[in-house]
DOMARTOR-684485 format. One record per residue (C-alpha): chain; residue in one letter; x, y, z. Coordinates in pm, whole numbers, plus 32768, in hexadecimal, padded with zeros to 4 digits. Example, Ala and Ser with C-alpha at 12.3 -4.5 7.8 and 13.67 -1.06 7.14 Angstrom:
BEGIN
atom chaine=A&residu=a&px=84CE&py=7E3E&pz=830C $
atom chaine=A&residu=s&px=8557&py=7F96&pz=82CA $
This chain:
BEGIN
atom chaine=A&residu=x&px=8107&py=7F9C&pz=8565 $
atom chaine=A&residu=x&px=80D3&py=7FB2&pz=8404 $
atom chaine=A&residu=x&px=8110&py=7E88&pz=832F $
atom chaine=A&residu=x&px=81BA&py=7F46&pz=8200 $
atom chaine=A&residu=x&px=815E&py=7E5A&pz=80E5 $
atom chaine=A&residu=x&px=824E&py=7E7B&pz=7FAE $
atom chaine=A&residu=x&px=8173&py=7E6E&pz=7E7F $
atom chaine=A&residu=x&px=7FFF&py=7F16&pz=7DFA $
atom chaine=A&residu=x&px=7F16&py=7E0F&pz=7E2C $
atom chaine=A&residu=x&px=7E89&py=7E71&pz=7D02 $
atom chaine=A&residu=x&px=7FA8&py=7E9C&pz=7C25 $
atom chaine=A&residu=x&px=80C3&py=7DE6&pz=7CCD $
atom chaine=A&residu=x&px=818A&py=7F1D&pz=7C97 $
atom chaine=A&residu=x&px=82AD&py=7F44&pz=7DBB $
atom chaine=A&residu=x&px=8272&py=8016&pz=7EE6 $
atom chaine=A&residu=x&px=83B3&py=8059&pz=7F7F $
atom chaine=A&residu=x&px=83A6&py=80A4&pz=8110 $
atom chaine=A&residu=x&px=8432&py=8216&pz=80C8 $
atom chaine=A&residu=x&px=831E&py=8247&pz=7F74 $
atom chaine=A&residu=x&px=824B&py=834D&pz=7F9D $
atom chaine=A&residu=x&px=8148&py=828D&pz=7EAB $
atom chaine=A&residu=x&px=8095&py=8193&pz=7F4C $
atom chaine=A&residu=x&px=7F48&py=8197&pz=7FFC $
atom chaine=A&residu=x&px=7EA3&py=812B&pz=80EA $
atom chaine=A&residu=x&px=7D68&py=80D3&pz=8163 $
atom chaine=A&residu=x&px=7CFF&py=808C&pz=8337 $
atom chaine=A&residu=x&px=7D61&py=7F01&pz=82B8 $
atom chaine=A&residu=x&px=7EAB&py=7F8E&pz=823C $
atom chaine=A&residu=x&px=7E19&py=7EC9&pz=80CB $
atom chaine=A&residu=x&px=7F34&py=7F87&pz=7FFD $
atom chaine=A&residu=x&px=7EEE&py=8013&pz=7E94 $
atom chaine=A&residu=x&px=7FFA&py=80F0&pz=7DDA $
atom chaine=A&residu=x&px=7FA3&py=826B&pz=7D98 $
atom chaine=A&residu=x&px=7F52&py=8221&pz=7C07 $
atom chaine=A&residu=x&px=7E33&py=810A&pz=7C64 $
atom chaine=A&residu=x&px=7DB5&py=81D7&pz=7D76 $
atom chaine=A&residu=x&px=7D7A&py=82E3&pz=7C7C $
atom chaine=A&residu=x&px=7D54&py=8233&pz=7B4A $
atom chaine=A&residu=x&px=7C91&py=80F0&pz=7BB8 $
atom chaine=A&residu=x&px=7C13&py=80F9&pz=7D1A $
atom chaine=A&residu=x&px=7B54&py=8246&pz=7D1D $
atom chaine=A&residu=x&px=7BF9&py=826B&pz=7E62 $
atom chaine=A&residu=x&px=7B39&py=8157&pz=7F08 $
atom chaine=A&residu=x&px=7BDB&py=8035&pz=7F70 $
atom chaine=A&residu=x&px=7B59&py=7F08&pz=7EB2 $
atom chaine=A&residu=x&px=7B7D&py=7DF6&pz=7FF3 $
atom chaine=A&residu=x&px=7AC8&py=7ED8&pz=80F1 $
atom chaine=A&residu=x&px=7A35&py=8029&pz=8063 $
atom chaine=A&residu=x&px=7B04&py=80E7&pz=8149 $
atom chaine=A&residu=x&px=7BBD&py=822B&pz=80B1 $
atom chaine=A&residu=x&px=7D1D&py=81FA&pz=805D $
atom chaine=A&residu=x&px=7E0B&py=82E1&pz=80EB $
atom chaine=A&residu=x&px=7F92&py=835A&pz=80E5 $
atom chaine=A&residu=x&px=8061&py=8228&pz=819A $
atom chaine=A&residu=x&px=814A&py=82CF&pz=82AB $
atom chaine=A&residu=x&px=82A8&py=82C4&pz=8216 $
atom chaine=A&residu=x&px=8398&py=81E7&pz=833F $
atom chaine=A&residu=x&px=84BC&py=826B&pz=8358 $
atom chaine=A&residu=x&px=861E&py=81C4&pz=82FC $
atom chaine=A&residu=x&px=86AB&py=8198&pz=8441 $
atom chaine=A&residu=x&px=855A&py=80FF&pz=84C0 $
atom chaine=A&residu=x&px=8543&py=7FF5&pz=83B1 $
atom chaine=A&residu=x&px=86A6&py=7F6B&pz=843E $
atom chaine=A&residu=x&px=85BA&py=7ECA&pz=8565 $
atom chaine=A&residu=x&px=8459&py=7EE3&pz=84D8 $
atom chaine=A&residu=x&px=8480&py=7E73&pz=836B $
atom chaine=A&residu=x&px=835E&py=7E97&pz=8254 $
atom chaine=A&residu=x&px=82B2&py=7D86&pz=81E5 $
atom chaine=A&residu=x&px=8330&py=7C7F&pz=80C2 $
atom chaine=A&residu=x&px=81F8&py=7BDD&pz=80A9 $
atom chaine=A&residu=x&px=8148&py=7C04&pz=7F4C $
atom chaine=A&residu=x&px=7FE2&py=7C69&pz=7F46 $
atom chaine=A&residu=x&px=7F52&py=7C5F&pz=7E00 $
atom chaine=A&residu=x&px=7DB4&py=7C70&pz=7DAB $
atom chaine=A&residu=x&px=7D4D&py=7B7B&pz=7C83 $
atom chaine=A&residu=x&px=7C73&py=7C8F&pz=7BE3 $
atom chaine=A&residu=x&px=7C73&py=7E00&pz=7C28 $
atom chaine=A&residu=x&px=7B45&py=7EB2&pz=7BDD $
């Protein structure tokens, strides 16, 4: 199951659970939309995998399978 981290790694921006914005790379390293496009190139800085659309999870599934409240943020983004 996907992790759901709540910020860009890069710009410590929220990611809410239901946001539409964040992606992902296959090591679920999360990066908002703007630093995917803006920064990143669309390569994930930790792994060189693509980044991708996170799966929204819905509502009533986040009552037993919560996102994540653990922090992630890189030191230096490219």
């Amino acid at each position: 199951m996907l992790e759901l981290l709540p910020s860009c790694e890069c710009g410590d921006v929220d990611l809410p659970p239901d946001s539409p914005d964040p992606r992902i790379c296959s090591f679920e390293c999360t990066f908002c939309a703007r630093c995917v496009d803006e920064v990143l190139g669309g390569v994930c800085p930790n792994c060189g995998g693509d980044l991708t659309r996170r799966p929204i999870r819905l509502a009533a599934v986040l009552v037993t399978h919560p996102a994540s409240t653990t922090r992630v943020v890189r030191t230096s983004c490219p």
